[in-house]
C-alpha positions as CSV (number, residue, x, y, z in Angstrom):
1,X,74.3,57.8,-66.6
2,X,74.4,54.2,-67.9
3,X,77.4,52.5,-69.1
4,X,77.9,49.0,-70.2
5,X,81.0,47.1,-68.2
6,X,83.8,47.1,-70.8
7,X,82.4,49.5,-73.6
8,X,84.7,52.4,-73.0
9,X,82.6,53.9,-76.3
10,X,79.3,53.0,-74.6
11,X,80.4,55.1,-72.0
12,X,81.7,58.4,-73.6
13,X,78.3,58.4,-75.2
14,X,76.6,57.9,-72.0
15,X,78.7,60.5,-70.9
16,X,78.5,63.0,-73.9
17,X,74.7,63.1,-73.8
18,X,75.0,63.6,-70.0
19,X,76.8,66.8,-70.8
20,X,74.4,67.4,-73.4
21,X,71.1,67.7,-71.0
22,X,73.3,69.4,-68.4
23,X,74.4,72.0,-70.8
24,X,70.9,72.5,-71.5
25,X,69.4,72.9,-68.1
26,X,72.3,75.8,-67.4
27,X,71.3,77.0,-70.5
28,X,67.8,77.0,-70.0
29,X,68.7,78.7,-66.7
30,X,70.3,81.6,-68.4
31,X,68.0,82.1,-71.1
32,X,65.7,82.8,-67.9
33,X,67.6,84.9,-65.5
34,X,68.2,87.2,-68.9
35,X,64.8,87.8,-69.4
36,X,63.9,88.1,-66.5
37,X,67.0,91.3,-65.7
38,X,64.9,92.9,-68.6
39,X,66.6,91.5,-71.7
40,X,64.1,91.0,-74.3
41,X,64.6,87.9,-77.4
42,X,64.5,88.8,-80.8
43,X,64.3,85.5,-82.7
44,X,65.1,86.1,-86.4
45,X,62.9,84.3,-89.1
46,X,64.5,81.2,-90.8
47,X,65.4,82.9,-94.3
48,X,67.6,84.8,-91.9
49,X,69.4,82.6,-90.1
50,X,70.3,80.6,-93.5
51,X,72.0,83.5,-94.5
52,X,73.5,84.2,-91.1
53,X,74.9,80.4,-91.6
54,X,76.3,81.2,-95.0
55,X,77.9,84.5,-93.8
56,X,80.1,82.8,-90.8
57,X,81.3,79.4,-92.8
58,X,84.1,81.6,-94.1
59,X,85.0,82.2,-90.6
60,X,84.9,78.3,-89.6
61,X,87.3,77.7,-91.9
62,X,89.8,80.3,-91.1
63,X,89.3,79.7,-87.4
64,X,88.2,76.4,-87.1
65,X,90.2,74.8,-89.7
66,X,91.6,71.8,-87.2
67,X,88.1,71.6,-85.7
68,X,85.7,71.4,-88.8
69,X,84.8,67.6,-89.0
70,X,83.0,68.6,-84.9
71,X,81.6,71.7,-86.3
72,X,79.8,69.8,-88.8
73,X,79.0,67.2,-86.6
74,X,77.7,69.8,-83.9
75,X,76.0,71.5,-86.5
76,X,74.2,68.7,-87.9
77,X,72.6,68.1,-84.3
């Protein structure tokens, strides 16, 4: 992790993506160790998952109301 002396912004970016490629070796990890116990993937085709998407928004905003400037942000990732 890289941070430039006095950029406290420069540094919770540093340390955000940090998280970011930690989060997704552990989750890389899992995804493996699943399969491998015998759980099988079923990726569901794109039309799909649009309308999975549209199903849960109502949810965000009862649930997530406070939150949904990061779930956007997170979402737009």
């Amino acid at each position: 992790m890289h941070c430039r002396r006095n950029t406290g912004r420069s540094c919770k970016r540093a340390s955000a993506q940090y998280e970011r490629q930690l989060w997704a070796q552990e989750e890389t990890a899992a995804r493996k160790a699943a399969l491998a116990g015998g759980c099988r993937e079923l990726p569901l085709p794109e039309e799909e998952m649009q309308n999975f998407r549209q199903l849960v928004q109502p949810l965000y905003r009862k649930y997530c109301a406070d939150y949904l400037p990061l779930v956007e942000e997170i979402q737009a990732e």
